[in-house]
C-alpha positions as CSV (number, residue, x, y, z in Angstrom):
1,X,96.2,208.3,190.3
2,X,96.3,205.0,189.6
3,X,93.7,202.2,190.4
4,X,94.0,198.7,190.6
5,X,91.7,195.9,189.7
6,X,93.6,192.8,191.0
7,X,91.5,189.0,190.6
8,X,91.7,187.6,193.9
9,X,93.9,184.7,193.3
10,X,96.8,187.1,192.6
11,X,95.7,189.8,195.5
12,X,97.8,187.8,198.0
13,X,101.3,188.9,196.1
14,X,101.0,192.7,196.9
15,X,102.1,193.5,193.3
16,X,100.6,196.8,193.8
17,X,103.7,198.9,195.3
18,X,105.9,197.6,192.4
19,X,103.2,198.3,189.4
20,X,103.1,202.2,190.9
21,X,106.2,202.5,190.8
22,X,106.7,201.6,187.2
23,X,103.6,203.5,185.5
24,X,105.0,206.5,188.0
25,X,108.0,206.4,186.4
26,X,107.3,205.9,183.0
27,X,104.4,209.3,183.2
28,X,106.8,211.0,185.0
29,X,109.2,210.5,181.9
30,X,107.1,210.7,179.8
31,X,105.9,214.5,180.9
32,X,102.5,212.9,180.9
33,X,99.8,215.6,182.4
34,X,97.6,214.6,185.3
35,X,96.1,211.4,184.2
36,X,94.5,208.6,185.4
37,X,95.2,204.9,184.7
38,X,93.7,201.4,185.8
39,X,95.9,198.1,186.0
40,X,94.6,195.0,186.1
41,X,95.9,191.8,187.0
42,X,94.2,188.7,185.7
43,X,94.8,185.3,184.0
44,X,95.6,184.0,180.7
45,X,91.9,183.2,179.7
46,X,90.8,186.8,180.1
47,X,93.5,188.1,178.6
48,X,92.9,185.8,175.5
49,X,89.7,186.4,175.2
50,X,90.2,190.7,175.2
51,X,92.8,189.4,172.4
52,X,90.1,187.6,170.8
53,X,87.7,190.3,171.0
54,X,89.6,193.2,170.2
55,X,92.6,192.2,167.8
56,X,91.0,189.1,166.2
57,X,93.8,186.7,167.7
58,X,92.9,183.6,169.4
59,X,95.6,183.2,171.9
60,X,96.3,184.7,175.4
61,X,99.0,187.8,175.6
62,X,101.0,189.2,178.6
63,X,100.1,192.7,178.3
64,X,97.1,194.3,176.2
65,X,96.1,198.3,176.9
66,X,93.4,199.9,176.0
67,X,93.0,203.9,175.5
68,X,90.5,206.2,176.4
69,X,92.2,209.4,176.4
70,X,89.3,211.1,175.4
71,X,87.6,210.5,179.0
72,X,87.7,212.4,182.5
73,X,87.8,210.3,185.5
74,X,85.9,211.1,188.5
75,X,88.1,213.4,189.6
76,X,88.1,215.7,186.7
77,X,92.1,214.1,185.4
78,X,92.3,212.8,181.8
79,X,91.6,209.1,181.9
80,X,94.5,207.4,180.1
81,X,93.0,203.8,179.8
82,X,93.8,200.2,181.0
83,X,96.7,197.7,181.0
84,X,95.7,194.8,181.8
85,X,98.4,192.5,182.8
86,X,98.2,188.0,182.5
87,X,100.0,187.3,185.7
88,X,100.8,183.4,184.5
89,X,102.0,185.0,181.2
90,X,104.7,186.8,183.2
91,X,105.3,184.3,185.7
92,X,106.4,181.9,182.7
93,X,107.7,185.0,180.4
94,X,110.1,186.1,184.3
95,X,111.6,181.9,184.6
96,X,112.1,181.7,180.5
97,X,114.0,185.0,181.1
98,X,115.6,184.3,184.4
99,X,114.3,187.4,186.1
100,X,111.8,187.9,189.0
101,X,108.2,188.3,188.0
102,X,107.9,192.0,190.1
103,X,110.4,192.9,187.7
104,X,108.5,191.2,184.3
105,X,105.3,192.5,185.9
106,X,107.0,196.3,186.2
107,X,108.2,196.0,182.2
108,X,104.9,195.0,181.1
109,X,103.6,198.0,183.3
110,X,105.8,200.3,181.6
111,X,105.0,198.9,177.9
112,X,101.5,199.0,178.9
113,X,101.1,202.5,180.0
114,X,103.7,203.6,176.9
115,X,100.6,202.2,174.5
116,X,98.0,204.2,176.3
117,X,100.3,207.9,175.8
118,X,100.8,206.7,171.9
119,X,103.7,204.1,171.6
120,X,103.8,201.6,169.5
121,X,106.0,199.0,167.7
122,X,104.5,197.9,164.4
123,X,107.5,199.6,162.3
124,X,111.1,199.4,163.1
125,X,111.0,203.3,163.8
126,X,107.7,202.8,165.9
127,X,110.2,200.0,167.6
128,X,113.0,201.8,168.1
129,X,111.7,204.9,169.9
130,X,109.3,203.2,172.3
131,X,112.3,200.5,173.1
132,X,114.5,203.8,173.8
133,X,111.8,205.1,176.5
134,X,111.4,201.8,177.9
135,X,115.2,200.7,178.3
136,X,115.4,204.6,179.8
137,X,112.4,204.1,182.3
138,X,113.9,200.0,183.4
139,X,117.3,202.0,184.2
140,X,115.8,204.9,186.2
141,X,113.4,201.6,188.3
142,X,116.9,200.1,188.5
143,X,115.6,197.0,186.2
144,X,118.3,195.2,184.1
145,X,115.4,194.2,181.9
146,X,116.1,195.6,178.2
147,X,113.4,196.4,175.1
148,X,115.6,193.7,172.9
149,X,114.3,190.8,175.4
150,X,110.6,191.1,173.8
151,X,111.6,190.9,170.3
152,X,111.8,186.9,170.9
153,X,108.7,186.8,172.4
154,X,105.9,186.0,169.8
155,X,103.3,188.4,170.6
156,X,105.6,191.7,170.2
157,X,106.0,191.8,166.8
């Protein structure tokens, strides 16, 4: 299951549908047991100061997640964790890239919920195996979106 916590001011866009389908696709390739995920949708100055708190970077992000594999939701499913999502970050992130933001918001989704079932991309190996599972999760949600866009963005690396 996966729940939503979206701030008001971005409730009106109906990101949800799009969002679903992206962290469905990306557990589903994944092989991921039944888990249990939250996305949330907020602004820049949350997001910078979850970066502030928890990575020691003074700045806001487009896309942080937070693990808690080792909890049970309500319903008795693992609990994977958070991604919580700067909706201005991917509005300006989509136009840079000339994309729609469903579609930025969908890859962020995806990179998101690929940190919270162990990804990573600190080391060029780390790199190159999440951007593999990415790219393959964009093509099967029909995205032209690759992995090698977010190596110019600043925050990736």
């Amino acid at each position: 299951m996966i729940h939503f916590h979206i701030d008001s001011r971005y409730a009106a866009h109906k990101f949800e549908r799009k969002l679903k389908q992206a962290v469905q696709a990306t557990l589903q390739h994944q092989r991921a047991p039944q888990a249990e995920l939250t996305v949330v949708l907020t602004g820049d100055a949350r997001l910078r100061a979850l970066n502030r708190q928890y990575r020691g970077m003074d700045k806001p992000t487009d896309v942080l997640s937070f693990g808690d594999i080792d909890q049970l939701s309500e319903s008795g499913n693992l609990y994977l964790g958070d991604v919580v999502i700067s909706v201005p970050r991917a509005r300006a992130q989509a136009k840079a890239a000339g994309h729609s933001l469903p579609a930025e918001l969908q890859l962020l989704a995806v990179h998101g919920a690929l940190h919270l079932l162990g990804y990573d991309h600190a080391s060029p190996a780390q790199r190159r195996k999440m951007w593999a599972a990415q790219d393959a999760i964009l093509d099967e949600l029909g995205l032209e979106i690759r992995s090698a866009e977010l190596e110019a963005r600043p925050d990736v690396k």
